[in-house]
C-alpha positions in Angstrom: -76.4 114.1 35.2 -74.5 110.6 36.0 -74.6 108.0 33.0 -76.8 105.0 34.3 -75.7 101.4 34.2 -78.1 98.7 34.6 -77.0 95.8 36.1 -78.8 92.1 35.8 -77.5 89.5 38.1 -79.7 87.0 40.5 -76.8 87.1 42.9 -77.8 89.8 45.6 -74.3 90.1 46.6 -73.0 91.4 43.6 -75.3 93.7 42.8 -75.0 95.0 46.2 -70.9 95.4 45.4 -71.3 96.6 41.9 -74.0 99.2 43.2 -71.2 100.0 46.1 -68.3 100.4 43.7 -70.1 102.7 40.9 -72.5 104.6 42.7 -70.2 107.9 43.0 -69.3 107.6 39.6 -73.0 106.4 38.3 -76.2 106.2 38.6 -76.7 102.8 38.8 -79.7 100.3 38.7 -79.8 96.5 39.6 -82.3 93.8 38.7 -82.0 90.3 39.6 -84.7 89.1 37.0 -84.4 90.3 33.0 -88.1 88.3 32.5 -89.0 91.8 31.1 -86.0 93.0 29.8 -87.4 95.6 27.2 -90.0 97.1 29.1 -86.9 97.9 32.2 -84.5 99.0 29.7 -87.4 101.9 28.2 -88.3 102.3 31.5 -84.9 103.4 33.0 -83.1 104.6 30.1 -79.4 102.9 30.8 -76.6 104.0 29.1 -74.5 100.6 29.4 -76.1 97.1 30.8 -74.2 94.8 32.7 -75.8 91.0 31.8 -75.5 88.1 34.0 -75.6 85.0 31.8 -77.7 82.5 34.3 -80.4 85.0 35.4 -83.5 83.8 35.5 -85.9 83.2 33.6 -84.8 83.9 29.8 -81.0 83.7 31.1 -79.4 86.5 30.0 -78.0 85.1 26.5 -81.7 85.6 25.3 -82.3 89.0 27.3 -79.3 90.3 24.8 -80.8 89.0 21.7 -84.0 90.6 22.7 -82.1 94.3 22.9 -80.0 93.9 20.5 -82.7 93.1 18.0 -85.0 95.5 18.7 -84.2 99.0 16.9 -84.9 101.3 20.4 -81.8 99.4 22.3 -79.7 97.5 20.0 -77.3 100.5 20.1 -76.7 100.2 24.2 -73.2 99.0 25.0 -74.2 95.3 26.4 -71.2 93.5 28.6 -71.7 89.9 29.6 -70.6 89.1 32.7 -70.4 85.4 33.8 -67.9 82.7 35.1 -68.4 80.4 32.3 -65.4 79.5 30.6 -66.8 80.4 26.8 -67.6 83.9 27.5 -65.2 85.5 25.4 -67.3 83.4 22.8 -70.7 83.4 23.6 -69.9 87.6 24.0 -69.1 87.5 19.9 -72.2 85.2 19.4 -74.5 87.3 21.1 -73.2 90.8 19.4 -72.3 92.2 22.8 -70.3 94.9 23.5 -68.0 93.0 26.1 -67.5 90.7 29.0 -65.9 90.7 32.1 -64.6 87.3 33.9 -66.0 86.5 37.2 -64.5 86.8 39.6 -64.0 90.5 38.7 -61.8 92.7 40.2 -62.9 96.7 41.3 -60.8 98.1 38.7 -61.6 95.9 36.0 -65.1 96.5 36.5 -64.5 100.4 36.7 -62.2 100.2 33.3 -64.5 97.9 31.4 -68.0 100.7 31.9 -66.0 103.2 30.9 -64.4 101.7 28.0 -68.0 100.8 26.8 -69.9 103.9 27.9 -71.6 106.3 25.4 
């Protein structure tokens, strides 16, 4: 069975790419609210999240906190992704896993799950 990412964005577009670009490789999953963050990650199990940082409505910065405090998902590889200039920062701050710049490119996206990927 394919590892699942979940992906959190609020930007249709890119989840439609990302889904495009990783589906033969992954199951993959897209959400463009995180309002109930814990609840979708029991419910579909992911093995690595992608987190946009300016989702609505908890933004993604709190959506990370949430998981990684909480015992049954602090351990799921969590990369940020975001074009805001302090994510290599705000990735430390938040204990994530990892970050990728937007705009991405397809092979950095590829090389980043699968260097974070249980």
């Amino acid at each position: 069975m394919n590892k699942c990412v979940l992906i959190y964005d609020d930007d249709a577009e890119i989840l439609f790419l990302c889904k495009a670009i990783l589906k033969n490789d992954y199951t993959v999953e897209t959400l463009d609210r995180c309002d109930n963050v814990l609840l979708d990650v029991e419910t579909i199990k992911p093995d690595i999240i992608l987190m946009d940082l300016w989702i609505p409505n908890i933004g993604g910065a709190k959506a990370t906190g949430l998981l990684k405090e909480n015992a049954a998902t602090a351990n799921i590889p969590i990369v940020l992704f975001s074009a805001n200039a302090d994510i290599q920062e705000i990735t430390k701050s938040l204990d994530a896993n990892g970050y990728l710049e937007k705009p991405f490119d397809i092979s950095m996206l590829k090389e980043t799950i699968d260097k974070h990927i249980l």
